[in-house]
MIBAVO-791932 format. One line per 4 residues: for each residue x, y, z of N, C-alpha, C. Coordinates in steps of 0.02 Angstrom, whole numbers. Last residue first. Layout:
X:Y:Z:X:Y:Z:X:Y:Z | ...
END
This chain:
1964:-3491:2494:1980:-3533:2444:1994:-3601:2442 | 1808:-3461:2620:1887:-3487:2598:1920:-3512:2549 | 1722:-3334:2623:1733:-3409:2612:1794:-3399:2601 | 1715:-3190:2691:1696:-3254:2725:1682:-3313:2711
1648:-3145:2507:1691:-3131:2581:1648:-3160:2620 | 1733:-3230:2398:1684:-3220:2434:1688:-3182:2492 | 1889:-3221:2290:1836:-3277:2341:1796:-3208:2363 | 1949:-3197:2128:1924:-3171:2200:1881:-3228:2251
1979:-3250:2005:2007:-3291:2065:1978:-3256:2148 | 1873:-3235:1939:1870:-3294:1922:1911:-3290:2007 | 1908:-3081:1909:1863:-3099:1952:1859:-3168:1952 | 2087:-3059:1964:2059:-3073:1903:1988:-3089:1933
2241:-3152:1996:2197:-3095:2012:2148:-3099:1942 | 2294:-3295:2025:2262:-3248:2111:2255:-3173:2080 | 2412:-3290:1924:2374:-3309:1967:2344:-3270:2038 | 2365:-3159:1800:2442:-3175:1845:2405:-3225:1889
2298:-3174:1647:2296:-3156:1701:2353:-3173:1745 | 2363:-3178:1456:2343:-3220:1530:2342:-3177:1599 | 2312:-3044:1365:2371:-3066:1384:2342:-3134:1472 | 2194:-3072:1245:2212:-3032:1300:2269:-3066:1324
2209:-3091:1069:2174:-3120:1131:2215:-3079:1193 | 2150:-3029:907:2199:-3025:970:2163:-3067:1044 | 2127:-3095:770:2077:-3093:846:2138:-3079:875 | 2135:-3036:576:2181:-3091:663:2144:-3085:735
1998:-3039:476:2068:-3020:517:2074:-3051:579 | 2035:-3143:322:2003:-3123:363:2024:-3092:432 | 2068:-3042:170:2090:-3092:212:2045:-3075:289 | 1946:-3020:28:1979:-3000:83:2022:-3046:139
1875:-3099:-74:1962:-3050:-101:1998:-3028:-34 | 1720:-3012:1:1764:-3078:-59:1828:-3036:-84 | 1718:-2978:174:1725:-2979:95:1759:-2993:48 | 1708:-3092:310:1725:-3028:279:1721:-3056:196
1526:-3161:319:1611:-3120:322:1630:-3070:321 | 1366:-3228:334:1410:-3157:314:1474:-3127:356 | 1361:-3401:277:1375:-3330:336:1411:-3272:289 | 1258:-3449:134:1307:-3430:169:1331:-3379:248
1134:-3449:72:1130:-3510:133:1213:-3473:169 | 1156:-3386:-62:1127:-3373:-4:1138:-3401:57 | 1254:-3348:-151:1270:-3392:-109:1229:-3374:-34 | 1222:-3273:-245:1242:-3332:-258:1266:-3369:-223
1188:-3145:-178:1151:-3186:-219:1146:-3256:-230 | 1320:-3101:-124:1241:-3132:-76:1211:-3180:-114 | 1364:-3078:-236:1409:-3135:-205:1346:-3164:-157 | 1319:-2966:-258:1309:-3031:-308:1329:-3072:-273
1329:-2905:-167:1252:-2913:-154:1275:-2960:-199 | 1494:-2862:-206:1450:-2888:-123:1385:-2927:-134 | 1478:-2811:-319:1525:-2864:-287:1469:-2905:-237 | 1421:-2680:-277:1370:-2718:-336:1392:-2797:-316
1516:-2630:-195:1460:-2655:-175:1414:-2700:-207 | 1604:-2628:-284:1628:-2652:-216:1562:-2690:-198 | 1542:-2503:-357:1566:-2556:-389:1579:-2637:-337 | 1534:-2397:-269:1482:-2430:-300:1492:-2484:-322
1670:-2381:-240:1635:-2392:-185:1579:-2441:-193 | 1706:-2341:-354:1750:-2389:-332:1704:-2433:-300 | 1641:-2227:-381:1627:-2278:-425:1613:-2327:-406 | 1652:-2143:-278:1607:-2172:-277:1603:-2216:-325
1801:-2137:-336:1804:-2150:-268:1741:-2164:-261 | 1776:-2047:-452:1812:-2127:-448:1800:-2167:-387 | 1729:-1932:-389:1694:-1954:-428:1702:-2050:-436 | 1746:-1869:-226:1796:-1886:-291:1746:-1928:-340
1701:-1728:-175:1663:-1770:-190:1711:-1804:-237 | 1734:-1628:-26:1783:-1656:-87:1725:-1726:-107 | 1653:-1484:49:1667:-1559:45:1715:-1580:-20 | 1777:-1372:144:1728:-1371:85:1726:-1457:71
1880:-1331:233:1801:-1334:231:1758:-1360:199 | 1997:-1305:173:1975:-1257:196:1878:-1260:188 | 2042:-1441:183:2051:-1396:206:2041:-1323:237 | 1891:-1534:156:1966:-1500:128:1988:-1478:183
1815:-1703:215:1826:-1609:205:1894:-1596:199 | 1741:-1823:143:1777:-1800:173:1768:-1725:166 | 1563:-1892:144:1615:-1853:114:1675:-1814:141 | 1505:-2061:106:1553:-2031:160:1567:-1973:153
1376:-2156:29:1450:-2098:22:1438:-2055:89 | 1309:-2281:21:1289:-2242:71:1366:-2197:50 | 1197:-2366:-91:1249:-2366:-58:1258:-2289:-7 | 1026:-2440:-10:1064:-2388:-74:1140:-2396:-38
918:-2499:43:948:-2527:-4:1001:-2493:-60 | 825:-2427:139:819:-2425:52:855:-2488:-2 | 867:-2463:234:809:-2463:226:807:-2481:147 | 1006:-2432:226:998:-2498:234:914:-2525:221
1000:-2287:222:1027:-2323:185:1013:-2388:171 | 928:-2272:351:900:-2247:297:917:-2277:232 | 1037:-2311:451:979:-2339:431:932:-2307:372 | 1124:-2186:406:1155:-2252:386:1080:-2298:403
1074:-2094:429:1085:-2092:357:1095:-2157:352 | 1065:-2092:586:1006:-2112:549:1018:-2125:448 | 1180:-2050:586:1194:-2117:602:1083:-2128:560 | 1189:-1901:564:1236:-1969:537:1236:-2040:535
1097:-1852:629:1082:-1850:560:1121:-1911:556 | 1158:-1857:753:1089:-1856:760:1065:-1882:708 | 1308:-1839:761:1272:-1910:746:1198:-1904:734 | 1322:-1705:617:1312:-1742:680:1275:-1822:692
1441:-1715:486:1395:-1716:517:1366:-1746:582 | 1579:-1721:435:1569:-1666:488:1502:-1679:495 | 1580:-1826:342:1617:-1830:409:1594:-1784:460 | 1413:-1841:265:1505:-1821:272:1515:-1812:346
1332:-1919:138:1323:-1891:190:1399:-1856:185 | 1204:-1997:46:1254:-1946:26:1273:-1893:96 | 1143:-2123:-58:1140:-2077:22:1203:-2046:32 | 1077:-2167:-210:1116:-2176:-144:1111:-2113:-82
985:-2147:-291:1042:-2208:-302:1066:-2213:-247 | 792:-2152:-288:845:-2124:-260:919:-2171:-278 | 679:-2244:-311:680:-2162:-327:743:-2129:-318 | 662:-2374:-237:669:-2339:-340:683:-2297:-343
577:-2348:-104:599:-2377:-130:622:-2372:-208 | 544:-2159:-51:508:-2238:-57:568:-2272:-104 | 590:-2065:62:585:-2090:12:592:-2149:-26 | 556:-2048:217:508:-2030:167:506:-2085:105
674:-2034:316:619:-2080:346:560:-2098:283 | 728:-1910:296:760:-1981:295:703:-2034:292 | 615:-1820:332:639:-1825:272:692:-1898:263 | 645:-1842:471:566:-1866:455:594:-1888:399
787:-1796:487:735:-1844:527:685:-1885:481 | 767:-1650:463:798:-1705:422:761:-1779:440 | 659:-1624:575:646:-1613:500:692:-1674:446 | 760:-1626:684:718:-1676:680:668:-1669:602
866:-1512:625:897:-1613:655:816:-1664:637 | 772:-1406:644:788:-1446:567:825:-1514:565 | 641:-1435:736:691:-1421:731:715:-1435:658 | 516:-1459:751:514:-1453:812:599:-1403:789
430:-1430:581:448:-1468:633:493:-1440:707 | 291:-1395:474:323:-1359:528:345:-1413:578 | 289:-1410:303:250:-1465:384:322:-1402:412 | 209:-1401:160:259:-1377:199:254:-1404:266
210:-1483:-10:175:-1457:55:230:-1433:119 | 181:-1497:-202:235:-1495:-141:185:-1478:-66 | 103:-1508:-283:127:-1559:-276:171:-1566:-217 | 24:-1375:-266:2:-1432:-302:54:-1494:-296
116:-1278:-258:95:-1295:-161:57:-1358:-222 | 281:-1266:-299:215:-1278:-317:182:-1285:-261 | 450:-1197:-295:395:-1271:-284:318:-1239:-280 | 527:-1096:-256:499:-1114:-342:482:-1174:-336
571:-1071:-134:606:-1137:-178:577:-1153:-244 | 495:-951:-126:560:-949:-107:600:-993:-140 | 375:-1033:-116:403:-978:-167:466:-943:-173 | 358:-1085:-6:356:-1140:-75:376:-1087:-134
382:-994:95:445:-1030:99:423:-1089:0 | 249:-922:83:307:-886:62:367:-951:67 | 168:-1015:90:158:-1001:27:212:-943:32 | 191:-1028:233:190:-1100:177:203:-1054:113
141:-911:271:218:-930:280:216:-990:245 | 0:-895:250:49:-864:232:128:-870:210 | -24:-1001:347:-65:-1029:269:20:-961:227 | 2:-922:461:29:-995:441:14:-1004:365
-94:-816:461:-9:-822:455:16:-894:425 | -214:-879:451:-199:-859:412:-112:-842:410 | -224:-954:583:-235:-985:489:-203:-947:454 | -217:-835:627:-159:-894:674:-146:-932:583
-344:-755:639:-256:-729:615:-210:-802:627 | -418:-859:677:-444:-842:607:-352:-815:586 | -395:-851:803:-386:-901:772:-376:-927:718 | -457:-713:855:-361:-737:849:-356:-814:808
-580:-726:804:-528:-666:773:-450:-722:768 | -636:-870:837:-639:-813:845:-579:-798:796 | -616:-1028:788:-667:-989:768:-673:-909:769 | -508:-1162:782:-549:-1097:845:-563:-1068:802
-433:-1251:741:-483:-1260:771:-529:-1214:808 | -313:-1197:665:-373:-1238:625:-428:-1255:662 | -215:-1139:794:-231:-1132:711:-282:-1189:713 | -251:-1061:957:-234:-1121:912:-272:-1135:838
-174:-908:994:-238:-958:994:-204:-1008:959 | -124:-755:1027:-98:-809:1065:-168:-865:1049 | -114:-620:983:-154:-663:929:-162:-721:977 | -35:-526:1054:-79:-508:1010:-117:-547:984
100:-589:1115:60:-547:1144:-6:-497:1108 | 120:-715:1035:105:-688:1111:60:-650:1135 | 164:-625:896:100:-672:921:76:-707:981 | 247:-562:931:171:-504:918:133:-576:928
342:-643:967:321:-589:1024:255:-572:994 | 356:-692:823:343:-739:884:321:-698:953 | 393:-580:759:326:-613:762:320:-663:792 | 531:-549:810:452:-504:829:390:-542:798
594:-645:782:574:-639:856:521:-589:865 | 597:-629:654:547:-693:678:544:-683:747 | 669:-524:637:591:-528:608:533:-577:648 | 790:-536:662:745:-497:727:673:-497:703
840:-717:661:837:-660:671:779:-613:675 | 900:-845:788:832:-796:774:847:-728:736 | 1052:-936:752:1028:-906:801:953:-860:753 | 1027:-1112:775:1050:-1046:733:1024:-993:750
1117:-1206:857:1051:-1199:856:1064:-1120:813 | 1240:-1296:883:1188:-1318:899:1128:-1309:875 | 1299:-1261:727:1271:-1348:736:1228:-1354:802 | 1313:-1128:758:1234:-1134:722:1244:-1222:738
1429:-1064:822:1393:-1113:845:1316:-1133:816 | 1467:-941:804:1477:-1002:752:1467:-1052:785 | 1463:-763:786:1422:-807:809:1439:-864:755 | 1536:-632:838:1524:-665:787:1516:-731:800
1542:-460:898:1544:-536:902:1513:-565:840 | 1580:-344:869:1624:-368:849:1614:-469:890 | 1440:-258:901:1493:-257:828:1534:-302:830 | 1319:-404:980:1394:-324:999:1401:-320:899
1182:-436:906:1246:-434:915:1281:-363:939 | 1059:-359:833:1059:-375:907:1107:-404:971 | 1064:-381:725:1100:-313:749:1108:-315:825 | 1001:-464:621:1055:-475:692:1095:-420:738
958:-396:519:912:-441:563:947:-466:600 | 1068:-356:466:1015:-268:493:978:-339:545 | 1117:-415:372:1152:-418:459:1121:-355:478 | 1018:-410:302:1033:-466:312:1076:-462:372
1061:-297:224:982:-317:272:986:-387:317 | 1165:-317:179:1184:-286:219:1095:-273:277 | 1157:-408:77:1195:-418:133:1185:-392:189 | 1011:-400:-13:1068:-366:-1:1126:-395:70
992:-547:-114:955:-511:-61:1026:-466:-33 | 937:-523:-305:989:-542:-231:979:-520:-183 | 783:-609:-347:827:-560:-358:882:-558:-281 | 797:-803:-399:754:-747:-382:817:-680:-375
801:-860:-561:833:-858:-502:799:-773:-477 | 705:-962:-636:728:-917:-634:754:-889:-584 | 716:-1132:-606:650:-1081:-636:703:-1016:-620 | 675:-1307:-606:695:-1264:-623:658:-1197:-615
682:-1484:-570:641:-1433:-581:686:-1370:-563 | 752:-1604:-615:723:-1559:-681:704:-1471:-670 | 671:-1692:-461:726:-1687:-510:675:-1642:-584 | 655:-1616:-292:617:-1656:-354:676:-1646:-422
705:-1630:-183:665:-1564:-203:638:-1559:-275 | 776:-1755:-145:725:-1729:-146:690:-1663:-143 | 885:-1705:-303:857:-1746:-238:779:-1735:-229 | 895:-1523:-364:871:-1624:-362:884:-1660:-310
881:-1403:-462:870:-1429:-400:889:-1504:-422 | 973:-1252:-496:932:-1326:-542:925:-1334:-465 | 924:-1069:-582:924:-1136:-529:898:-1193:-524 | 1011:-1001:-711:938:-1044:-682:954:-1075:-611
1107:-951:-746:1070:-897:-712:1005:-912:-683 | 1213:-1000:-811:1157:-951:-845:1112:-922:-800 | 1305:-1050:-720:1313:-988:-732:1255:-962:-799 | 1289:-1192:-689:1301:-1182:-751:1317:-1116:-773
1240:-1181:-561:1315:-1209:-580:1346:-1200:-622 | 1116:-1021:-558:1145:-1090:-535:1221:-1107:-563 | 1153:-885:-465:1145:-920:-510:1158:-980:-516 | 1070:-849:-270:1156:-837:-335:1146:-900:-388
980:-866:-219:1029:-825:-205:1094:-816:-236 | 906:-988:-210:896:-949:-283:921:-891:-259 | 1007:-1143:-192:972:-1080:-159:946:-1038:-220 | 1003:-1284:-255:1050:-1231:-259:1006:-1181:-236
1018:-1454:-149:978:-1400:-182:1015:-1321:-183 | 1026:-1624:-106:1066:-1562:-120:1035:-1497:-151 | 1050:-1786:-81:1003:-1731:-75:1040:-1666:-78
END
Protein backbone atom coordinates (compact mmCIF):
# COMPACT_ATOMS: atom_id res chain seq x y z
CA UNK A 1 0.00 0.00 0.00
CA UNK A 2 1.67 3.23 -0.78
CA UNK A 3 0.39 6.59 -2.29
CA UNK A 4 2.31 9.78 -3.68
CA UNK A 5 0.79 12.96 -1.93
CA UNK A 6 -0.16 15.65 -4.63
CA UNK A 7 2.49 17.93 -2.78
CA UNK A 8 5.32 17.40 -5.03
CA UNK A 9 5.39 15.67 -8.52
CA UNK A 10 5.14 12.28 -8.96
CA UNK A 11 8.40 9.58 -9.37
CA UNK A 12 8.60 10.04 -12.82
CA UNK A 13 9.15 13.91 -12.46
CA UNK A 14 6.42 14.87 -15.11
CA UNK A 15 4.44 16.16 -12.71
CA UNK A 16 1.51 13.47 -12.41
CA UNK A 17 0.66 11.75 -9.39
CA UNK A 18 0.52 7.95 -9.57
CA UNK A 19 -1.26 6.07 -6.88
CA UNK A 20 -1.68 2.20 -6.06
CA UNK A 21 -2.50 -0.13 -3.61
CA UNK A 22 -5.31 0.49 -2.14
CA UNK A 23 -6.04 3.85 -3.47
CA UNK A 24 -6.77 2.03 -6.55
CA UNK A 25 -4.29 1.13 -9.36
CA UNK A 26 -3.68 3.61 -12.80
CA UNK A 27 -5.33 6.31 -11.05
CA UNK A 28 -3.84 9.55 -11.81
CA UNK A 29 -4.37 13.28 -12.22
CA UNK A 30 -2.54 16.39 -12.04
CA UNK A 31 -0.68 17.46 -9.17
CA UNK A 32 -2.36 19.88 -7.02
CA UNK A 33 -0.63 23.48 -6.42
CA UNK A 34 2.29 23.63 -3.47
CA UNK A 35 1.23 24.38 -0.20
CA UNK A 36 3.58 27.10 1.23
CA UNK A 37 5.66 25.91 4.23
CA UNK A 38 5.46 28.60 5.87
CA UNK A 39 1.29 28.38 6.41
CA UNK A 40 1.91 25.33 7.38
CA UNK A 41 4.00 26.16 10.58
CA UNK A 42 1.47 29.40 10.87
CA UNK A 43 -1.05 26.19 12.03
CA UNK A 44 1.38 25.33 14.96
CA UNK A 45 2.41 28.50 16.16
CA UNK A 46 1.09 27.41 19.22
CA UNK A 47 4.66 25.92 19.88
CA UNK A 48 7.58 27.89 21.89
CA UNK A 49 10.09 28.96 18.73
CA UNK A 50 12.43 26.52 19.52
CA UNK A 51 10.40 23.36 20.41
CA UNK A 52 10.06 20.76 18.11
CA UNK A 53 7.72 18.12 18.32
CA UNK A 54 8.61 14.10 17.39
CA UNK A 55 6.50 12.09 19.06
CA UNK A 56 3.65 11.90 16.21
CA UNK A 57 3.95 7.57 16.65
CA UNK A 58 1.95 8.40 19.66
CA UNK A 59 -0.43 11.00 18.43
CA UNK A 60 0.15 13.97 15.93
CA UNK A 61 -0.22 16.85 17.18
CA UNK A 62 -3.82 19.36 16.11
CA UNK A 63 -3.21 22.01 14.05
CA UNK A 64 -4.88 25.45 14.88
CA UNK A 65 -7.67 25.03 12.13
CA UNK A 66 -9.01 21.86 13.45
CA UNK A 67 -8.84 22.98 17.05
CA UNK A 68 -10.92 25.88 16.16
CA UNK A 69 -13.45 23.88 14.53
CA UNK A 70 -13.65 21.42 17.03
CA UNK A 71 -14.18 24.51 19.70
CA UNK A 72 -16.71 26.41 17.19
CA UNK A 73 -18.42 23.19 17.12
CA UNK A 74 -18.83 22.97 20.91
CA UNK A 75 -19.55 25.87 21.41
CA UNK A 76 -21.90 26.82 18.39
CA UNK A 77 -23.44 23.83 16.63
CA UNK A 78 -22.95 20.90 19.51
CA UNK A 79 -25.80 18.13 17.79
CA UNK A 80 -25.82 14.85 16.23
CA UNK A 81 -25.28 14.51 12.25
CA UNK A 82 -28.06 12.60 10.20
CA UNK A 83 -30.64 12.43 12.83
CA UNK A 84 -31.83 15.85 14.08
CA UNK A 85 -33.77 18.15 12.21
CA UNK A 86 -33.09 21.66 13.76
CA UNK A 87 -30.45 24.34 12.57
CA UNK A 88 -27.47 22.67 14.53
CA UNK A 89 -28.06 19.41 13.00
CA UNK A 90 -28.69 20.62 9.55
CA UNK A 91 -24.80 22.53 10.16
CA UNK A 92 -23.31 19.10 11.62
CA UNK A 93 -24.53 17.34 7.79
CA UNK A 94 -23.38 19.74 6.33
CA UNK A 95 -19.68 20.15 7.65
CA UNK A 96 -19.21 16.65 7.52
CA UNK A 97 -20.68 16.03 3.88
CA UNK A 98 -18.05 19.11 3.38
CA UNK A 99 -14.95 17.51 4.80
CA UNK A 100 -15.54 14.12 2.72
CA UNK A 101 -15.61 16.07 -0.37
CA UNK A 102 -12.56 18.12 0.69
CA UNK A 103 -10.19 15.04 1.82
CA UNK A 104 -11.70 12.90 -1.83
CA UNK A 105 -10.25 16.01 -3.58
CA UNK A 106 -7.24 16.33 -2.01
CA UNK A 107 -6.50 12.47 -3.25
CA UNK A 108 -8.15 13.03 -6.78
CA UNK A 109 -10.65 10.13 -5.85
CA UNK A 110 -14.12 10.27 -6.95
CA UNK A 111 -16.92 10.24 -4.16
CA UNK A 112 -18.65 7.60 -7.17
CA UNK A 113 -16.49 4.85 -6.30
CA UNK A 114 -14.56 6.02 -3.36
CA UNK A 115 -16.18 6.98 0.37
CA UNK A 116 -14.73 8.50 3.41
CA UNK A 117 -15.54 6.87 7.09
CA UNK A 118 -14.26 8.92 10.10
CA UNK A 119 -12.26 6.59 12.55
CA UNK A 120 -11.40 6.85 16.25
CA UNK A 121 -7.63 7.15 15.08
CA UNK A 122 -5.33 6.38 12.09
CA UNK A 123 -3.73 2.91 14.17
CA UNK A 124 -7.42 1.98 14.22
CA UNK A 125 -8.29 3.28 10.44
CA UNK A 126 -5.26 1.13 9.31
CA UNK A 127 -7.01 -1.47 11.28
CA UNK A 128 -10.20 -1.65 9.42
CA UNK A 129 -8.22 -1.04 5.97
CA UNK A 130 -6.19 -4.35 6.78
CA UNK A 131 -9.27 -6.05 7.46
CA UNK A 132 -10.92 -4.96 3.61
CA UNK A 133 -9.12 -6.37 0.75
CA UNK A 134 -10.73 -9.21 -0.77
CA UNK A 135 -9.00 -12.18 -1.94
CA UNK A 136 -7.02 -11.66 -5.94
CA UNK A 137 -6.53 -8.15 -5.72
CA UNK A 138 -3.36 -7.64 -3.98
CA UNK A 139 0.49 -9.69 -4.27
CA UNK A 140 1.60 -9.09 -0.95
CA UNK A 141 1.84 -7.08 2.37
CA UNK A 142 4.33 -4.68 2.69
CA UNK A 143 5.37 -3.61 6.12
CA UNK A 144 8.89 -2.49 8.20
CA UNK A 145 10.73 -2.80 11.20
CA UNK A 146 9.89 0.59 12.59
CA UNK A 147 6.28 -0.08 12.74
CA UNK A 148 4.19 -0.38 15.76
CA UNK A 149 2.93 -3.62 17.02
CA UNK A 150 -0.63 -2.22 16.81
CA UNK A 151 -0.26 -2.19 12.82
CA UNK A 152 2.64 -4.83 12.79
CA UNK A 153 1.38 -7.68 14.02
CA UNK A 154 -2.19 -7.28 12.49
CA UNK A 155 -0.11 -7.11 8.87
CA UNK A 156 0.89 -10.41 9.68
CA UNK A 157 -2.85 -11.80 10.13
CA UNK A 158 -3.89 -9.90 7.25
CA UNK A 159 -1.26 -11.71 5.38
CA UNK A 160 -2.27 -15.10 6.34
CA UNK A 161 -5.91 -14.08 5.69
CA UNK A 162 -5.20 -13.43 2.24
CA UNK A 163 -2.71 -15.71 1.48
CA UNK A 164 0.01 -13.19 0.36
CA UNK A 165 3.67 -13.07 1.14
CA UNK A 166 4.36 -10.61 3.76
CA UNK A 167 7.94 -8.06 3.16
CA UNK A 168 9.73 -6.83 6.15
CA UNK A 169 11.40 -3.42 5.35
CA UNK A 170 14.54 -2.61 6.91
CA UNK A 171 15.78 1.11 7.61
CA UNK A 172 18.93 3.01 6.41
CA UNK A 173 20.61 4.97 8.15
CA UNK A 174 19.39 7.86 7.71
CA UNK A 175 15.72 6.65 7.99
CA UNK A 176 14.58 5.97 4.92
CA UNK A 177 13.14 2.31 4.03
CA UNK A 178 15.58 0.11 1.73
CA UNK A 179 13.26 -2.00 -0.58
CA UNK A 180 15.94 -4.61 -2.21
CA UNK A 181 14.15 -5.85 -5.17
CA UNK A 182 16.21 -9.50 -5.22
CA UNK A 183 15.56 -9.87 -1.66
CA UNK A 184 11.66 -9.97 -2.34
CA UNK A 185 12.22 -12.18 -5.20
CA UNK A 186 14.22 -14.56 -2.99
CA UNK A 187 11.58 -14.33 -0.38
CA UNK A 188 8.77 -14.88 -3.04
CA UNK A 189 10.43 -17.60 -4.56
CA UNK A 190 11.03 -19.52 -0.94
CA UNK A 191 7.61 -19.25 -0.56
CA UNK A 192 6.12 -20.44 -3.95
CA UNK A 193 8.79 -23.59 -2.54
CA UNK A 194 6.86 -23.85 0.51
CA UNK A 195 2.98 -24.02 -0.59
CA UNK A 196 4.29 -26.55 -3.46
CA UNK A 197 5.80 -28.75 -1.13
CA UNK A 198 2.16 -28.32 0.98
CA UNK A 199 0.65 -29.31 -2.07
CA UNK A 200 2.29 -32.40 -2.56
CA UNK A 201 2.35 -33.58 0.48
CA UNK A 202 -0.71 -32.89 2.19
CA UNK A 203 -1.25 -35.55 4.95
CA UNK A 204 2.32 -34.24 6.11
CA UNK A 205 3.42 -32.29 9.56
CA UNK A 206 4.49 -28.91 9.16
CA UNK A 207 8.49 -28.53 9.82
CA UNK A 208 11.01 -26.92 9.24
CA UNK A 209 11.58 -26.04 5.58
CA UNK A 210 12.55 -28.17 2.66
CA UNK A 211 16.62 -27.98 2.33
CA UNK A 212 16.58 -26.92 6.00
CA UNK A 213 18.28 -28.87 8.87
CA UNK A 214 16.13 -29.26 11.65
CA UNK A 215 17.22 -27.24 14.84
CA UNK A 216 18.95 -28.78 18.05
CA UNK A 217 16.42 -28.54 21.40
CA UNK A 218 18.65 -27.33 24.16
CA UNK A 219 17.58 -29.11 27.30
CA UNK A 220 18.05 -27.33 30.73
CA UNK A 221 20.93 -28.25 32.82
CA UNK A 222 19.72 -31.20 35.69
CA UNK A 223 18.48 -29.74 38.94
CA UNK A 224 20.96 -30.30 42.17
CA UNK A 225 19.08 -32.79 44.46
CA UNK A 226 16.61 -31.29 47.02
CA UNK A 227 15.86 -28.19 44.84
CA UNK A 228 13.43 -27.57 42.31
CA UNK A 229 9.40 -27.70 42.79
CA UNK A 230 9.26 -31.62 42.27
CA UNK A 231 11.60 -31.72 45.46
CA UNK A 232 9.84 -29.12 47.88
CA UNK A 233 7.57 -31.01 50.49
CA UNK A 234 4.42 -29.56 51.93
CA UNK A 235 4.36 -27.72 54.83
CA UNK A 236 3.87 -30.09 57.73
CA UNK A 237 4.60 -33.30 55.64
CA UNK A 238 7.53 -35.15 55.77
CA UNK A 239 9.67 -36.30 52.98
Amino acid sequence: MHIFLPDAPGPDGDGVVKRAGLFGRGAAREAAAPVDATNRLADFDYLEPREVYLDAACQSLRPQPVIDAVNEYYTSYNACGGRVKYAWGKRVDEEVAATRAAVLDRLGLSARSHAVSFTLNTTYGINLLLQQPPQGRFGRVVTSHAEHNSVFLPTMTAAKRLGLPRLVLDRAPDGALVYDPAQARTRRRRRERRLEHRRQHPGEPRGPRPGRPRPRRHRHPRRRPGHGPRARAAPGHRR
